[in-house]
N, C-alpha and C positions, 0 to 999 in steps of 0.2 A: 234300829239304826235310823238316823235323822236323815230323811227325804228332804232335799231342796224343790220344794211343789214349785213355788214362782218364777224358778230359773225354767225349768221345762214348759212350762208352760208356755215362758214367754218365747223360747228356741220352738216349739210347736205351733204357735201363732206365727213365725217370722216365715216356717215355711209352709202355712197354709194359704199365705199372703202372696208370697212369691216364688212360685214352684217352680221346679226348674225342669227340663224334660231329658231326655238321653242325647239330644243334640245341643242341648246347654253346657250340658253335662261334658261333652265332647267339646265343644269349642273351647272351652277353660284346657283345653291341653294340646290340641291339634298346632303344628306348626302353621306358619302365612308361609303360604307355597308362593304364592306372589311375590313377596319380599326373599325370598331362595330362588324363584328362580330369575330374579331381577339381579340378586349377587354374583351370581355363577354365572348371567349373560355379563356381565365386568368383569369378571376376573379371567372370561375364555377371550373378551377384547384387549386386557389387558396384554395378555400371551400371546396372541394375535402380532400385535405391535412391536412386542418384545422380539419377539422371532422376527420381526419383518426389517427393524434396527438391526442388528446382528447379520443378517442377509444383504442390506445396503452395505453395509461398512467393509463387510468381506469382498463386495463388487467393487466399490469403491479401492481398496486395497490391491486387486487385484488387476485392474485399471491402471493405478496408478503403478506397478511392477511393469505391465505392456509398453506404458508409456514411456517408463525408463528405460527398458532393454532397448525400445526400438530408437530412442533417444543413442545409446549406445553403437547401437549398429550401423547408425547414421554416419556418428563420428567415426570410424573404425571406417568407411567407406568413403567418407571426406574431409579427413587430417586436418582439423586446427589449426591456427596460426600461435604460435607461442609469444605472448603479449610483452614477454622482454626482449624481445628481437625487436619491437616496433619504439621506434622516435618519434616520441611525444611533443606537442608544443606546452609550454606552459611547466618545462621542469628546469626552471628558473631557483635557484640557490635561494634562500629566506629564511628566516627567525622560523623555529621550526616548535615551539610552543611558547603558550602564553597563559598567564596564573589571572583569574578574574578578581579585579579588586569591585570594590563596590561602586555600583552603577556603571559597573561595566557589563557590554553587550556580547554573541556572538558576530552580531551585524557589525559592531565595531571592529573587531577581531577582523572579520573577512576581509572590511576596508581597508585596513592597515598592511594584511598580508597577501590578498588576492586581488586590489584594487578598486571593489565595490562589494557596499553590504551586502547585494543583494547573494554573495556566494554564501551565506552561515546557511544554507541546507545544505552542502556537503560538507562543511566544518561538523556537523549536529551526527552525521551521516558516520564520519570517521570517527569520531567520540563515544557514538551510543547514547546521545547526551540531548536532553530537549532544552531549545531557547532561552522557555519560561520557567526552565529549572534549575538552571545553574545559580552559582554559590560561591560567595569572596572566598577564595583560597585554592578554588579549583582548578587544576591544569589542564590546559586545551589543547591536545597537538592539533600541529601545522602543520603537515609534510608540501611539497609542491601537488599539485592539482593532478599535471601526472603521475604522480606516484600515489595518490589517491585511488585516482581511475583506475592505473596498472593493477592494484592489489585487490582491491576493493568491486574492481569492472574487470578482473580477468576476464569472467567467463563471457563477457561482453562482447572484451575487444578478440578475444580466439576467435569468434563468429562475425564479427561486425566491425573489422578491423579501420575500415574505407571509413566506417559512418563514425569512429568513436575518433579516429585520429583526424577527419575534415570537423568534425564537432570544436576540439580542441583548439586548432587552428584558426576556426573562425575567433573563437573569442578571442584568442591573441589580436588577430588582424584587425577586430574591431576595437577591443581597446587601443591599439595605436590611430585609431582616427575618433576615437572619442572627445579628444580634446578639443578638434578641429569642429566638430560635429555642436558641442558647449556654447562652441566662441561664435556661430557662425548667426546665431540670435535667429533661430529660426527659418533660417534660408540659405540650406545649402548649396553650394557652388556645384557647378555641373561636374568639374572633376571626382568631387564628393559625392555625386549623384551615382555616377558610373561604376565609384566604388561600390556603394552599396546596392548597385545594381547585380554585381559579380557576388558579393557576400548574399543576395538573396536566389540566383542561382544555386547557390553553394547550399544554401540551408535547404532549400527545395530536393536536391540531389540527399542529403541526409536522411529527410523526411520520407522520402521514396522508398530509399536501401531497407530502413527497419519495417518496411511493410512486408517486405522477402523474410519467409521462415527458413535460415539458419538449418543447417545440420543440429539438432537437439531441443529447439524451439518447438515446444505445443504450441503456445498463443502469442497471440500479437499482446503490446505493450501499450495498454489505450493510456497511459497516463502519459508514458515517452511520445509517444507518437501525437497526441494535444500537445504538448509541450512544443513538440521540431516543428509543428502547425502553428501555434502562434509566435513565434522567431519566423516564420518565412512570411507570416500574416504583418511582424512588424518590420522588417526590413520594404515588404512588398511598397506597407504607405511609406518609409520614410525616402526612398527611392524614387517616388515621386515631391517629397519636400515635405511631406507631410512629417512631423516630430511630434507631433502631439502637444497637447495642453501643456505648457511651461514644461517643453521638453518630454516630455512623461514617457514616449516612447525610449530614446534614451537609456533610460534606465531600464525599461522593462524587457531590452532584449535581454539581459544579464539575469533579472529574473527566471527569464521563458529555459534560457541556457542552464542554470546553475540549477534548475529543477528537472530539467530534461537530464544532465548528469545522473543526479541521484537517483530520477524512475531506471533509469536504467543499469545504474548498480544495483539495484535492488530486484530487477527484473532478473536478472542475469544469477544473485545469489538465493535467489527464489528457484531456478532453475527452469525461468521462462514457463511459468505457469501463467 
């Protein structure tokens, strides 16, 4: 039988060269305990966290179950005001939708139907519909302002009766002296003055009421409550004659207004969170 001499030999020289020992030997198979137990310390923080999410969310849950009930036993101890018993200002008869042709606005829409652009946040509000998203052929309901509120701010006005029905009021009142207010180039007359001396009263007594937690109110309404602040902040200067830069204030009660609505529909069907 034919002996391969040169391959032995040369498998015999590779390992007189480079010998290996019983701990070589051993490292070619032993695990990196290092790298295992750096896995298992992740995967036991992993589980760690896991478990600690699951524990929040159950607290959290259960939290929010205390808050409802006692929400509940609040009202059950201090009877609601039923918000169609209550006379709205601002439920004025009008064009009750509107189909957007092109380069038409919601701001337009408002003007036309609520007296100033600046109401297309509760136009946006009653639709479900963003601004910058509408589209030629789409219908827009209109209902009147109150009957916005009513539906849209029940749970509002059943708590907050005094503040949602003087809120309403005011913007009536002040839109009838708008005009006056345009024309007057900056310098209102003292009977103008007194007026909006009483409307800034008013908004102030508004501003006040929503600071009171409500039978089912957890939290205050920081967005309502800036809003009733800068309506009492612009009535405050215009009351003294101040109107602002080319009018500016003006307009901006109607902004402060027509977004103080909407935090507050939205507060109210949030469940005053």
């Amino acid at each position: 039988m034919k002996t391969h001499i040169p391959l032995l030999f040369a498998a015999l020289t590779v390992a007189q060269m480079y010998p290996l020992s019983a701990d070589g030997i051993h490292d070619l198979v032993k695990p990196n305990l290092d790298d295992l137990r750096a896995s298992a310390e992740e995967e036991r923080l992993k589980e760690e966290a896991r478990l600690e999410q699951i524990r929040l969310e159950e607290e959290a849950k259960r939290l929010e179950e205390e808050r409802k009930q006692a929400a509940i036993e609040a009202a059950k101890k201090d009877p609601l005001i039923d918000p169609e018993s209550l006379r709205l200002a601002g439920e004025s008869a009008g064009r009750d939708s509107y189909t957007i042709e092109s380069g038409g606005t919601l701001g337009a829409i408002a003007a036309d139907r609520y007296g100033s652009s600046q109401y297309f946040p509760v136009i946006e509000h009653w639709n479900g519909v963003n601004a910058t998203k509408i589209y030629v052929g789409q219908v827009i309901k209109t209902p009147s302002i109150a009957t916005i509120v009513k539906v849209k701010g029940a749970k509002v006005l059943a708590r907050y009766p005094e503040e949602m029905t003087a809120m309403l009021q005011l913007r009536d009142d002040y839109m009838a002296i708008e005009p006056k207010l345009r024309a007057c180039e900056g310098s209102p007359s003292d009977e103008l003055k007194d007026t909006l001396s009483e409307m800034h009263a008013t908004a102030k007594k508004i501003h006040a009421g929503f600071l009171v937690k409500r039978p089912g109110v957890q939290e205050y309404a920081s967005g309502l409550l800036a809003q009733c602040k800068n309506v009492v902040d612009q009535f405050s200067a215009m009351k003294n004659g101040d109107l602002g830069r080319s009018n500016s204030r003006i307009t901006r009660v109607h902004t402060c207004l027509a977004y103080a609505m909407r935090n507050a529909m939205v507060w109210g069907e949030e469940d005053f969170k």
